[in-house]
C-alpha positions, 0 to 999 in steps of 0.5 A: 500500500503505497504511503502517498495514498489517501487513507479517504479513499475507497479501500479494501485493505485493513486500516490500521490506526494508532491513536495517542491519547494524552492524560485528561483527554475526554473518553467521549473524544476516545469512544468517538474515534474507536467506536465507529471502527469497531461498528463498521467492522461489524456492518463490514462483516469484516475487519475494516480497521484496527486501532490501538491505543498507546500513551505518553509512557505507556501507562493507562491514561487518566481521563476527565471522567477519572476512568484510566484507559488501557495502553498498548504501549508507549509512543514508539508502540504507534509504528506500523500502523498508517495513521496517527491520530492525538487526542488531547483536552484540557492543559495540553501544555502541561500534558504534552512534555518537550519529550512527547513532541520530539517523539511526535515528530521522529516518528511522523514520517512514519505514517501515512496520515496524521491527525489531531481532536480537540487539543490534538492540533495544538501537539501536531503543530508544536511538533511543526507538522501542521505548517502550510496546512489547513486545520481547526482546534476546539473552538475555545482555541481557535484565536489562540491556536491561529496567533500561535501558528500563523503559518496554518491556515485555521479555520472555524470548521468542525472537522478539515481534511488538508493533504494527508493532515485532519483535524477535528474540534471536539468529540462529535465532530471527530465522529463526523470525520470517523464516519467520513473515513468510513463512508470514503473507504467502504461506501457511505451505505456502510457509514450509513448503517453506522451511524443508525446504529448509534441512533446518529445523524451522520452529518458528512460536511465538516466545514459547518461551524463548530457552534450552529447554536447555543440552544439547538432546543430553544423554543424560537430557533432565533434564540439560539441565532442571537446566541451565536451572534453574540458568541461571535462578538464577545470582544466587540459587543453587538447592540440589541439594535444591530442583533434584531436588524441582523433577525429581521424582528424588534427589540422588545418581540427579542425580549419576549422569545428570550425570556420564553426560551431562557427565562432572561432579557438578550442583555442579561444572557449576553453577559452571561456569555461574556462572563462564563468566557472569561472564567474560562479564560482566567481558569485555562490560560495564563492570558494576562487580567487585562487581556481577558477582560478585552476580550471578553468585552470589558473595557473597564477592568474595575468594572470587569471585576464587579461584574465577574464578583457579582454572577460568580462570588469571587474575584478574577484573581482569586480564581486562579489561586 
């Protein structure tokens, strides 16, 4: 099998895929990955794929929900299979040592493909495999991410395949691209059956955004188009004048459908949105107070402060000890 082959290309010869995940990855993002494998070998009657899993030392990875996932060994266990996916979620810096990378990117030429979900890109890119690429990141990085690594095209997007590079923002849009690999190797009526069987709507185009909607179960779906509106704004805060020119309604008929929908006023869910946004940022990065303020709209860094004080019953210090 020749190593400049598309792996997402019609196929009848097994796929063997080596997934690295680090410490604090998510088992959603593991189980999406591995599960539609396992699934379509059994609609294949066959073995389509095969997968191991291998860790930073070769140890059971500790995952978010405190299940430790078994390993097949360390790193270096990853060679002979035709692509490399890394899965990683929250504090990928720590996680992902100047070890681990170097070991990422002696090994990388290695594969035919290399892929990343969630916080896997930000390891690609900082084993420098990822330049003059397209890819996406979580959308909670995506700024970061692009500052970070001008050289990579980054866009919004749920899931990017570029050249023998893919990338995916978050657990399900990596299965979106696990049942595009499917579909792409063994006929979408395969993927098809896949995704029925997790009772799955298999969305296939994976330069949607990650974030079609706030409240996909809003009683109005023009709640959740305000909601991404001002997700999309947090910075640069839209007026209620300019959100309801971008609805087609007025101000007061945005009230209504928000206090129906949320049980508050547009204002008050936009600052909620702004706030919950720097608590974030103030828990997960080492973004300088200022800098978080901004970009969460606050101009005023007292004002900031009140605010953060009021909804959370603590200062924004103290909420990175």
């Amino acid at each position: 099998m020749s190593k400049s082959e598309s792996i997402f290309a019609p196929s009848s010869q097994p796929l063997d895929i080596a997934v690295l995940v680090l410490p604090r990855a998510s088992i959603l993002e593991v189980a999406s990955v591995l599960d539609p494998l396992r699934n379509a070998n059994r609609q294949l009657g066959r073995e389509g794929f095969r997968w191991r899993v291998v860790s930073p030392d070769g140890a059971p990875v500790p995952l978010t929900c405190g299940i430790e996932l078994p390993s097949h060994g360390a790193v270096k266990a990853a060679l002979g299979a035709d692509a490399l996916v890394v899965i990683s979620g929250y504090n990928q810096a720590e996680v992902a040592t100047r070890e681990i990378i170097a070991e990422v990117r002696r090994i990388a030429p290695r594969f035919r493909a290399l892929g990343g979900v969630d916080a896997g890109p930000w390891i690609l890119a900082r084993a420098g495999l990822l330049g003059g690429y397209r890819a996406t990141v979580h959308w909670e990085d995506l700024e970061d991410f692009a500052a970070a690594y001008p050289a990579i095209e980054v866009v919004p997007d749920r899931y990017v395949i570029s050249g023998n590079r893919f990338t995916a923002g978050g657990a399900v849009p990596a299965a979106d691209m696990m049942l595009h690999l499917i579909g792409a190797r063994c006929g979408i009526g395969v993927a098809g059956q896949v995704a029925d069987s997790f009772l799955y709507e298999a969305r296939a185009d994976g330069a949607r955004p990650q974030r079609p909607g706030l409240v996909p179960g809003a009683r109005d779906p023009r709640v959740s188009q305000a909601l991404t509106l001002m997700s999309q704004h947090l910075e640069d805060p839209l007026s209620l004048a300019r959100i309801t020119a971008d609805l087609g309604i007025g101000i007061r008929r945005l009230e209504q459908i928000f206090d129906e929908s949320l049980g508050q006023g547009p204002a008050a869910a936009y600052l909620e949105l702004r706030l919950q946004s720097a608590r974030r940022l103030l828990a997960d990065t080492s973004h300088p107070m200022q800098e978080v303020a901004l970009r969460c709209g606050f101009n005023d860094g007292s004002g900031f402060s009140r605010a953060f004080k009021r909804r959370f019953g603590q200062s924004p210090r103290s909420v990175r000890g």
